[in-house]
C-alpha positions, 0 to 999 in steps of 0.5 A: 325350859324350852321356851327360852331357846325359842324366845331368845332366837324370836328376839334376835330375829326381831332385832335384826329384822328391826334393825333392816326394816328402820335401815329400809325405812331412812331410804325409803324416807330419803327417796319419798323426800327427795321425790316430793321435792322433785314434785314441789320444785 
């Protein structure tokens, strides 16, 4: 029974974090793209 509080809470913390990380990830994407672009050309 006191497991769940604590797991529920780990999952909604996991979510958010997933949630920012996958945001983090796209830019960090975007500016190593743009970056290897700017190299290329």
């Amino acid at each position: 029974m006191c497991l769940k509080p604590t797991v529920t809470q780990i999952a909604d913390m996991l979510g958010t974090k997933r949630e920012t990380a996958s945001r983090q990830l796209k830019v960090l994407v975007e500016h190593f793209l743009s970056a290897m672009i700017r190299i290329l050309l």
